[in-house]
N, C-alpha and C positions, 0 to 999 in steps of 0.2 A: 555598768548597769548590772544588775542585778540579776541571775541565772531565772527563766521564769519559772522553770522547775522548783529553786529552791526558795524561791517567794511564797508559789502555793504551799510545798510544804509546810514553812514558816505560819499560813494563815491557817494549817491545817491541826499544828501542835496546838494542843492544849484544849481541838474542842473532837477529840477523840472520844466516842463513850467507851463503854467495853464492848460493846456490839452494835455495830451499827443496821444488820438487815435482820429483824427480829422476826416478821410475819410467820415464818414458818414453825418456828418455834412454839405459835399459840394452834398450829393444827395438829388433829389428833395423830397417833402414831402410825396410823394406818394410811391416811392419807400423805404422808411423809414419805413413806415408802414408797407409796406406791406415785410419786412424782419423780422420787430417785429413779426408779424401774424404768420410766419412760422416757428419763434421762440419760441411762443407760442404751436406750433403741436409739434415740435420738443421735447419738452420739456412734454408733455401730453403722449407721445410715451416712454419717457424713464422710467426704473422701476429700479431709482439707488438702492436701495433696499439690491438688490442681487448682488449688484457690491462688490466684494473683496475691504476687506478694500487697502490693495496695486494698488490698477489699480482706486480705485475711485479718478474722479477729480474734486475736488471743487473749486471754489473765496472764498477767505475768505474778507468780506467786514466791512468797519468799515465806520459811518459817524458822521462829527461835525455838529449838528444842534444849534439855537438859543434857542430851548429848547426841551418842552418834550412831547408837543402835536400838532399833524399837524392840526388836525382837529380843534382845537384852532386859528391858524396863525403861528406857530411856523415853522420856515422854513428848508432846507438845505445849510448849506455853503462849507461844502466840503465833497466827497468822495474820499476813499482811497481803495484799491484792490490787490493781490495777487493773483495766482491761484496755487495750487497744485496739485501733484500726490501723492496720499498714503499719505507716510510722509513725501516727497520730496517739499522744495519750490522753486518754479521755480522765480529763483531769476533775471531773463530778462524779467517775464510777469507781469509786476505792471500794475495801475491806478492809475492815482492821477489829479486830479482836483478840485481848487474854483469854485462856483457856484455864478453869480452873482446876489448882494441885496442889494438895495438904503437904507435903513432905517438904522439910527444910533445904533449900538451895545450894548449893556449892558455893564459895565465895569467890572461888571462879565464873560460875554464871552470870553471878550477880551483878559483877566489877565489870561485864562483856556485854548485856546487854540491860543493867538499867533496872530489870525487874526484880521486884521484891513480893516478900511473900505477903505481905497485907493486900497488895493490888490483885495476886493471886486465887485469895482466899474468896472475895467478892468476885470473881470472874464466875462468865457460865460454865457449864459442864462441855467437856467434848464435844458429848453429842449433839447437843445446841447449837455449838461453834459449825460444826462438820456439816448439820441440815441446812443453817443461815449460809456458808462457803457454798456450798453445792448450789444454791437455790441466786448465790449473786454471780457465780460463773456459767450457769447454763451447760451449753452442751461444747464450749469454747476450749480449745487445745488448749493448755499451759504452756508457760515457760516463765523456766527458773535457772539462775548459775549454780553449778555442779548439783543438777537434776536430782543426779541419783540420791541425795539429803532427800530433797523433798520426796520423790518418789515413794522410798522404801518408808518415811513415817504418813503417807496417804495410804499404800495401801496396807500398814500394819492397823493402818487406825478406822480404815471405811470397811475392813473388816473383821476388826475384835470389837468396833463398838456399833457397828451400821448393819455388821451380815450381811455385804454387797461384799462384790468385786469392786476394785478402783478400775474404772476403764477409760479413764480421762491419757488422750494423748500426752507426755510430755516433754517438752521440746529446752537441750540444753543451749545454754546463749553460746557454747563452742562450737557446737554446729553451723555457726555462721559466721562465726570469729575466726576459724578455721581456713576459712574461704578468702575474707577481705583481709588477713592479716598472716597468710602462710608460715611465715618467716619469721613473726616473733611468737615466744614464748608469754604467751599471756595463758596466767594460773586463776589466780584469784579474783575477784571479784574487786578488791583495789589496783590490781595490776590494769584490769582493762578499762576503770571508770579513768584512771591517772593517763591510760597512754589518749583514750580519746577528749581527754577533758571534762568528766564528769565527775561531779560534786556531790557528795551524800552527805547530810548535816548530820545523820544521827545514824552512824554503821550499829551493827547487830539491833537494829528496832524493826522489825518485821514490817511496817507499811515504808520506812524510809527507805529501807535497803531493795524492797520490790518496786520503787520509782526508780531507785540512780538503777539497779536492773532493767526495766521500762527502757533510761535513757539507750542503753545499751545495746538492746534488741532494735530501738530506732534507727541509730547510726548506721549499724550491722545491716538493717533490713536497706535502707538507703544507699551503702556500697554495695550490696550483695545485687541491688538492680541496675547499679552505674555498670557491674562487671557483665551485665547482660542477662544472668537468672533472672528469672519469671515465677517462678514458684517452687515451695519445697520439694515438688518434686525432679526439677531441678538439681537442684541442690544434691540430693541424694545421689543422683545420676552424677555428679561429679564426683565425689565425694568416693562411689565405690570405682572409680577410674582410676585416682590418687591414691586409694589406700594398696 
């Protein structure tokens, strides 16, 4: 039978637009901001912390960039998103958008995640991307495999092009792999979909690779409570025990 993960993907390909949460994009600039700003409280207000691993709701987010330093030039070209509950993935709450960018592609890029510069060229701007992203995550922690990618181009990008601080928690899928998995060396992000049995149809594509991620974080969140943690913080508290 058929992964049901990879079935939705499957019914998901091909009716991708280039942006799917557009609302915020038709309000004025000021109004933008000023829902970020209170995004920002919102989010300074909450202490996920002590949220039960079942009730906590994350975006799990993945992005294809041109490489691997922003603060070099290295840019974003697509964001992809999920969000969950617990273990639950809310398989109606995606993101997915190209980011538009003129300059001609590596043919490394290219050959690794699929995108071309024509699909490029019609994409929205950053900041479009980055107001629709903010406005479908809310004030929800992230989690992404090896974070610190995503991290360092949210916040070179929420504020070279937003003039905000990035204040969004973000939470790597090791940090719980860590836990249910002491013992083995799981690196990459094919290491640990392979060791738990998790299928991505289309690696380096920004929404597929934040599902079989999704997967990841479920399994994770599901042993992490067989072993008796209750919540991240939790977690933490073991965590500074072992290191």
């Amino acid at each position: 039978m058929m992964n049901p993960m990879i079935r939705f993907v499957k019914q998901l390909s091909g009716k991708l637009s280039p942006s799917m949460y557009t609302s915020m994009a038709h309000q004025t600039d000021a109004a933008s901001i000023a829902f970020l700003r209170q995004l920002q409280r919102d989010i300074k207000a909450k202490d996920v912390l002590q949220v039960p691993f079942s009730e906590l709701k994350v975006t799990v987010v993945d992005l294809e960039t041109t490489g691997f330093h922003p603060q070099k030039g290295d840019k974003i070209l697509s964001i992809g998103a999920v969000n969950m509950t617990g273990d639950q993935i809310m398989e109606d709450e995606t993101y997915y958008s190209l980011v538009s960018y003129s300059e001609p592609l590596s043919e490394h890029v290219k050959d690794l995640t699929g995108i071309c510069e024509v699909e490029l060229a019609k994409a929205p701007p950053l900041e479009q991307v980055l107001k629709e992203f903010y406005q479908f995550i809310e004030s929800r922690p992230l989690v992404a495999h090896h974070a610190n990618h995503e991290k360092s181009f949210m916040q070179h990008a929420t504020s070279s092009v937003l003039k905000l601080n990035f204040q969004h928690r973000i939470i790597d899928t090791s940090f719980l792999t860590k836990v249910v998995e002491p013992r083995k060396d799981l690196i990459t992000l094919d290491d640990c979909c392979n060791h738990f049995g998790i299928s991505i149809e289309k690696r380096h594509h920004a929404l597929h690779d934040a599902i079989g991620t999704a997967e990841l974080w479920a399994e994770s969140v599901r042993l992490t409570q067989q072993l008796g943690f209750s919540n991240l913080s939790d977690v933490y508290a073991h965590l500074a025990k072992i290191s």
